[in-house]
NUKE-644160 format. One line per 4 residues: for each residue x, y, z of N, C-alpha, C, O. Coordinates in nm, 3 decimals. Layout:
REM NUKE-644160
X,Y,Z,X,Y,Z,X,Y,Z,X,Y,Z; ...
REM end
This chain:
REM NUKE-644160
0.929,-1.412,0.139,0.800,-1.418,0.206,0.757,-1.279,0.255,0.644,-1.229,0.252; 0.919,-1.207,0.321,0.821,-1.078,0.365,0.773,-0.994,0.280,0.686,-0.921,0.326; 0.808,-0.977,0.143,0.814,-0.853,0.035,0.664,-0.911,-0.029,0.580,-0.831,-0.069; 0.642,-1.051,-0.031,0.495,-1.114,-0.072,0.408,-1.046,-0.002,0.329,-0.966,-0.052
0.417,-1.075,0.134,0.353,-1.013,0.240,0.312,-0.910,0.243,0.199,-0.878,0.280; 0.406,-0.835,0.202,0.407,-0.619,0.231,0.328,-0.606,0.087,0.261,-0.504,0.075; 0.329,-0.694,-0.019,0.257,-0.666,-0.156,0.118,-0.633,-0.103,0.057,-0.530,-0.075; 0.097,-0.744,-0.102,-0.036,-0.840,-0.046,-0.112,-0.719,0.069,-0.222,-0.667,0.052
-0.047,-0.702,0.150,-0.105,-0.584,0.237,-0.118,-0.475,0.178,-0.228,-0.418,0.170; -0.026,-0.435,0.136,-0.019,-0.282,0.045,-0.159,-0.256,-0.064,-0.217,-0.148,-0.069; -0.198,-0.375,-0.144,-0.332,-0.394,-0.198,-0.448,-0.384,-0.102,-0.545,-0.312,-0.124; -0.432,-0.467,0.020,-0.568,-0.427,0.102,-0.564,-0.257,0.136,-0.661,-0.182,0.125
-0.466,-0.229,0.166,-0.433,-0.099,0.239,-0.501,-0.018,0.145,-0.586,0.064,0.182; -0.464,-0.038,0.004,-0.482,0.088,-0.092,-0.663,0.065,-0.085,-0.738,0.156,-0.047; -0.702,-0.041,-0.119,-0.837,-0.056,-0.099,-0.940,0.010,0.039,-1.044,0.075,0.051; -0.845,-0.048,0.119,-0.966,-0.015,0.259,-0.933,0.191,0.227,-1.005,0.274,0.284
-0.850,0.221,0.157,-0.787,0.363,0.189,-0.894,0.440,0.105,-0.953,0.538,0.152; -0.913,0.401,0.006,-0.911,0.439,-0.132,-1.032,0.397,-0.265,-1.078,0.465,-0.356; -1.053,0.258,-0.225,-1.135,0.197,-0.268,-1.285,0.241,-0.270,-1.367,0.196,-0.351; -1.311,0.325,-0.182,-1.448,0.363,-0.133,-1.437,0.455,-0.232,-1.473,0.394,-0.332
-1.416,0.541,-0.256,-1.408,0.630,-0.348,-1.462,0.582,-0.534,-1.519,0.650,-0.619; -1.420,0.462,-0.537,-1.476,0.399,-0.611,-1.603,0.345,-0.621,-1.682,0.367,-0.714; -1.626,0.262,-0.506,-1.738,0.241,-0.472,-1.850,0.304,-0.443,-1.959,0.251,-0.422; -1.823,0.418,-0.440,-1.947,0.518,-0.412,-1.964,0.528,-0.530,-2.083,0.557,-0.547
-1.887,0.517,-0.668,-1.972,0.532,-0.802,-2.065,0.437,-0.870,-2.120,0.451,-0.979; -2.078,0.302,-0.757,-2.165,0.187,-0.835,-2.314,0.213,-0.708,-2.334,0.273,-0.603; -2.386,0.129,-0.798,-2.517,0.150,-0.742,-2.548,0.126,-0.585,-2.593,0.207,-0.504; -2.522,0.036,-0.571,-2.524,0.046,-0.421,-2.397,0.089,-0.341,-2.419,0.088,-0.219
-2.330,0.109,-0.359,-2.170,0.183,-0.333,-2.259,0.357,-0.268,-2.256,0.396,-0.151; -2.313,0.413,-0.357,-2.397,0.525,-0.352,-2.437,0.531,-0.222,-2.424,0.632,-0.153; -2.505,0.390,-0.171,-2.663,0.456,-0.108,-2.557,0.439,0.062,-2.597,0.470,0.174; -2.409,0.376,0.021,-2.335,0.373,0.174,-2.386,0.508,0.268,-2.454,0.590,0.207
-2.368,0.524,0.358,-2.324,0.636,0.454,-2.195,0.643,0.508,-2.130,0.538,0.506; -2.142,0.744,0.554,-2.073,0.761,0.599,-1.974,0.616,0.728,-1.864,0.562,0.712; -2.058,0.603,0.822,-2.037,0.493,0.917,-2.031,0.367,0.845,-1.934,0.293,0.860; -2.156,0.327,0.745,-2.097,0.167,0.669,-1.939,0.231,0.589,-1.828,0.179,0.604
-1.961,0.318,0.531,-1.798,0.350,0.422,-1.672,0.309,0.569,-1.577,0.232,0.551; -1.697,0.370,0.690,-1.581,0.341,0.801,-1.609,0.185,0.804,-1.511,0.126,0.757; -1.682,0.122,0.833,-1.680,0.010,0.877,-1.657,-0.102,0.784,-1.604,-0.208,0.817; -1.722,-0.059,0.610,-1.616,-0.119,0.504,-1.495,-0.138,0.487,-1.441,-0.246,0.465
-1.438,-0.016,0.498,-1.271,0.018,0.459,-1.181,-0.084,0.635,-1.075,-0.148,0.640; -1.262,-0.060,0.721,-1.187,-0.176,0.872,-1.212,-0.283,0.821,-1.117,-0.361,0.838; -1.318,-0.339,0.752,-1.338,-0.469,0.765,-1.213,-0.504,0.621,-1.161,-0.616,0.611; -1.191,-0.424,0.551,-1.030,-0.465,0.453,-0.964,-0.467,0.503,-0.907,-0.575,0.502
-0.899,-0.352,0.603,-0.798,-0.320,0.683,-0.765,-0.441,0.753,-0.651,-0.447,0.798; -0.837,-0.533,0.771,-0.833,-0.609,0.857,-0.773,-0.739,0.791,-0.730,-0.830,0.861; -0.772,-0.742,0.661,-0.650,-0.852,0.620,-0.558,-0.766,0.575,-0.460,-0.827,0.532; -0.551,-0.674,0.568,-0.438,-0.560,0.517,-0.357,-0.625,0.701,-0.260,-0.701,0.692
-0.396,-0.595,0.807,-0.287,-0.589,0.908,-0.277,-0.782,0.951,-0.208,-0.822,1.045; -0.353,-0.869,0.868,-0.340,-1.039,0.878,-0.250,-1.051,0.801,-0.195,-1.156,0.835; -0.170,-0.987,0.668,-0.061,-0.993,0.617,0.072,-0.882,0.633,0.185,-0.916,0.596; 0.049,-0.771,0.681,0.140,-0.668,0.740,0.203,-0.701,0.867,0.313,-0.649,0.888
0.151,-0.782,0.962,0.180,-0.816,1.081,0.318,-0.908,1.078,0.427,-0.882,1.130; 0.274,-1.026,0.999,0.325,-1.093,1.005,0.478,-1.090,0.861,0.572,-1.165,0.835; 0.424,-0.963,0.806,0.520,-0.972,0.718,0.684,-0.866,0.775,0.801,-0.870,0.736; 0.618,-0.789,0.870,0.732,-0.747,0.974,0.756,-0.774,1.082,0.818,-0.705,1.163
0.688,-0.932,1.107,0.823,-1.018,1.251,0.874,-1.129,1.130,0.993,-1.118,1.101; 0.818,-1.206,1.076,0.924,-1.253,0.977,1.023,-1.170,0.916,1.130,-1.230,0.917; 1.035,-1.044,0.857,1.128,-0.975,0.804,1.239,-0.870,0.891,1.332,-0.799,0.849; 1.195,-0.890,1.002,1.258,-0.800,1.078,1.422,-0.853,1.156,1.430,-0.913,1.263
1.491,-0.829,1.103,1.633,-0.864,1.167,1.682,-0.903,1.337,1.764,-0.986,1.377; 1.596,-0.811,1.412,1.565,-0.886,1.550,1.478,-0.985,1.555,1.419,-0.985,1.664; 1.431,-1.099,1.459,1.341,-1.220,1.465,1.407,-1.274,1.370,1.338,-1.328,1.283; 1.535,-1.277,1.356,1.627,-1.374,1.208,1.563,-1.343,1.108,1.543,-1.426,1.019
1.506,-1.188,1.096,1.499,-1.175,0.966,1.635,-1.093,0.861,1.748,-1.074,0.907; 1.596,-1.054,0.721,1.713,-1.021,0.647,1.716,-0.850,0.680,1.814,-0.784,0.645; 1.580,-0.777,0.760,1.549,-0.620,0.743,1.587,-0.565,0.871,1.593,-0.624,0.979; 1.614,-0.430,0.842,1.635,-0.354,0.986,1.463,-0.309,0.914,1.392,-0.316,0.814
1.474,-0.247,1.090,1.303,-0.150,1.094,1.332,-0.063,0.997,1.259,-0.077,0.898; 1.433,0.045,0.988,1.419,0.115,0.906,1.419,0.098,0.732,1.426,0.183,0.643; 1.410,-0.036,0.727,1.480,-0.111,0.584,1.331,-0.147,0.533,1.272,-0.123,0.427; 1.291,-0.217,0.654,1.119,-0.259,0.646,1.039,-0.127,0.627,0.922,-0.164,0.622
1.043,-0.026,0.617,0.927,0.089,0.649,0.972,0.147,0.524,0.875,0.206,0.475; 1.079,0.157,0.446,1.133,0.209,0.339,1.024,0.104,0.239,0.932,0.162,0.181; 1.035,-0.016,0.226,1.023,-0.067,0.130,0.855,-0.083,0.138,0.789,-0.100,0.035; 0.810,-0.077,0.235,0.616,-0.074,0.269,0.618,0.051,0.211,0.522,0.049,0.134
0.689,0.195,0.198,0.654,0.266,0.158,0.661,0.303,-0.017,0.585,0.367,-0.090; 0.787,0.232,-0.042,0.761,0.256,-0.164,0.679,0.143,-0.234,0.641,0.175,-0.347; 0.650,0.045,-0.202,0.502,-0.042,-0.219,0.403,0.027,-0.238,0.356,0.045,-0.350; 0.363,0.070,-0.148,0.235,0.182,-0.097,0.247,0.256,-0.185,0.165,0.225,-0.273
0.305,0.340,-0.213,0.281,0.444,-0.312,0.318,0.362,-0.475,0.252,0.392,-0.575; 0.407,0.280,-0.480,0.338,0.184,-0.615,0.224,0.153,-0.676,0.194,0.179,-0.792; 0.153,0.089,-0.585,0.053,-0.007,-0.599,-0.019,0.107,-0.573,-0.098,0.106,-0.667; -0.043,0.201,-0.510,-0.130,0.346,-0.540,-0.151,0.363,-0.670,-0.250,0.339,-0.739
-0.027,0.415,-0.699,-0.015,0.499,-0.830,-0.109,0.345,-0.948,-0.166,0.363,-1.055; -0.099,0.259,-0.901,-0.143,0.153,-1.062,-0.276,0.123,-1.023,-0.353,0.075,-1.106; -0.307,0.142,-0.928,-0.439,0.155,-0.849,-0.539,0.306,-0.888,-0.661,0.312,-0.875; -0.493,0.363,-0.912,-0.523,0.502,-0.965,-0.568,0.464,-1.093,-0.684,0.455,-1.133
-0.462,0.441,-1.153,-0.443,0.451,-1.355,-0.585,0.362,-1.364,-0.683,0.399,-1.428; -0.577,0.231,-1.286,-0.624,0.121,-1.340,-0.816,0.204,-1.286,-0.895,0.234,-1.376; -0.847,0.221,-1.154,-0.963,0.201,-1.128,-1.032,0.409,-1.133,-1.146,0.452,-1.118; -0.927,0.469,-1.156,-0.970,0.654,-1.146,-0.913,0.681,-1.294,-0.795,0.691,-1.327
-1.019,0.690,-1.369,-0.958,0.655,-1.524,-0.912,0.830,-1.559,-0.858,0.858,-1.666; -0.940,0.927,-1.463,-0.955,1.099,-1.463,-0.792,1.087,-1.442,-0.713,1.163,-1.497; -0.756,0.989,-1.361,-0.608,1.003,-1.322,-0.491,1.000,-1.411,-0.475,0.892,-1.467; -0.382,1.116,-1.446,-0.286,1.051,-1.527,-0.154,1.047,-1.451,-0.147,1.090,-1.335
-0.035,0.988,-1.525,0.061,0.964,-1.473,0.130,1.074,-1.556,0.092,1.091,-1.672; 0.266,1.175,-1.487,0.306,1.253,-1.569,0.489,1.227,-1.530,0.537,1.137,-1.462; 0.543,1.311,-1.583,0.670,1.339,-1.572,0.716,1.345,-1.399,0.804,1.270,-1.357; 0.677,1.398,-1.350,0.705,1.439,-1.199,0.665,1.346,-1.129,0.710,1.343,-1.015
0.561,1.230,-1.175,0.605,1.128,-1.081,0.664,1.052,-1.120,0.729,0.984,-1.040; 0.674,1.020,-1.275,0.851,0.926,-1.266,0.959,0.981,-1.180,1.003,0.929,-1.077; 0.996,1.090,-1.232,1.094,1.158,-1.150,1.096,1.140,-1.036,1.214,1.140,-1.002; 0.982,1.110,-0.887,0.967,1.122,-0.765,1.019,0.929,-0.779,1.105,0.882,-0.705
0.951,0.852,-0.878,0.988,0.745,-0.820,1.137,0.703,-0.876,1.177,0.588,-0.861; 1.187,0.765,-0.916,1.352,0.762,-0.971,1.409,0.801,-0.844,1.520,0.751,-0.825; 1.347,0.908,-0.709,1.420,0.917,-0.603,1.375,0.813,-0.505,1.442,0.750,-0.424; 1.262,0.809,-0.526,1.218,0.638,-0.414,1.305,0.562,-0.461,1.407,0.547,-0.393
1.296,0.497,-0.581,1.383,0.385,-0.582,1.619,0.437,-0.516,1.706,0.385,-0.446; 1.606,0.530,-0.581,1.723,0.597,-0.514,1.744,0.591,-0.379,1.851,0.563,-0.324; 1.618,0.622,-0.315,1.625,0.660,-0.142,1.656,0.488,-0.066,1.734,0.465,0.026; 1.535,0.345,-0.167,1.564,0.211,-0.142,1.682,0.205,-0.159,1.722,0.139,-0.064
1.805,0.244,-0.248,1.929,0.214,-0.267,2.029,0.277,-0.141,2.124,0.237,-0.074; 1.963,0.378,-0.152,2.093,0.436,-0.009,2.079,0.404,0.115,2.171,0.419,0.195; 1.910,0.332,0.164,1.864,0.268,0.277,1.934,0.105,0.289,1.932,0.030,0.387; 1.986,0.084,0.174,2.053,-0.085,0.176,2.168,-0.053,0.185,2.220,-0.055,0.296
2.221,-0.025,0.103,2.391,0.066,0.115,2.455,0.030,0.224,2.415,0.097,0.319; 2.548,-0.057,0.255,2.616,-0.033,0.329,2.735,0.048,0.406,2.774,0.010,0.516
REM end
C-alpha cells in the first residue's frame, strides 16, 4: 500500500512540479500568468500530499509499518526521480536519456540496497 501510495504521489508531484512547463505549450496553457501557473501546480500538489501523507504513517515503522524514516525518504526519492526521468522522455520530446543517467540510476538503485541492508 505504501510504495502504491509514494507512486501515485510521485506522479502528482512531477506534475504540479513540472507539468506547467508543458502546459504553457498548449493554447490556453499560454495565456496562464504567473499566479494561475502557482495556483495550478497547489491545486495538484494537493492530491500529491492526499496520497504522500498517508503513504508515510502507514509505512512508517513507528505506526506498524515495514519502513524506517530513512528507508521511506530513500525510496520517495528514487520514485521521484524515476517517474521524472519517464515523464521527461514521454511529455519533453527535446529530452534524451544518455549513458550517465543509467549509470546514476545503477547507484540509486545501489544506494536502495545499502539503505535495506542489514
Amino acid at each position: 500500500m505504501t510504495i502504491g501510495l509514494l507512486v501515485v504521489s510521485n506522479v502528482f508531484m512531477t506534475f504540479a512540479w513540472y507539468g506547467h512547463l508543458r502546459i504553457a505549450k498548449t493554447e490556453w496553457g499560454s495565456s496562464l500568468g504567473l499566479v494561475a501557473t502557482i495556483f495550478l501546480s497547489w491545486f495538484i500538489a494537493l492530491f500529491e500530499y492526499f496520497c504522500m501523507i498517508p503513504a508515510n504513517k502507514i509505512g512508517y515503522v513507528g505506526n506498524d509499518g515495514p519502513f524506517s524514516l530513512v528507508q521511506l525518504k530513500v525510496i520517495q526519492e528514487v520514485m521521484s526521480l524515476t517517474i521524472f526521468t519517464i515523464f521527461t522522455l514521454v511529455f519533453f520530446k527535446t529530452e534524451t536519456f544518455r549513458i550517465n543517467h543509467l549509470i546514476a540510476f545503477v547507484f540509486l538503485i545501489l544506494a536502495v540496497y545499502f539503505m535495506f541492508k542489514k
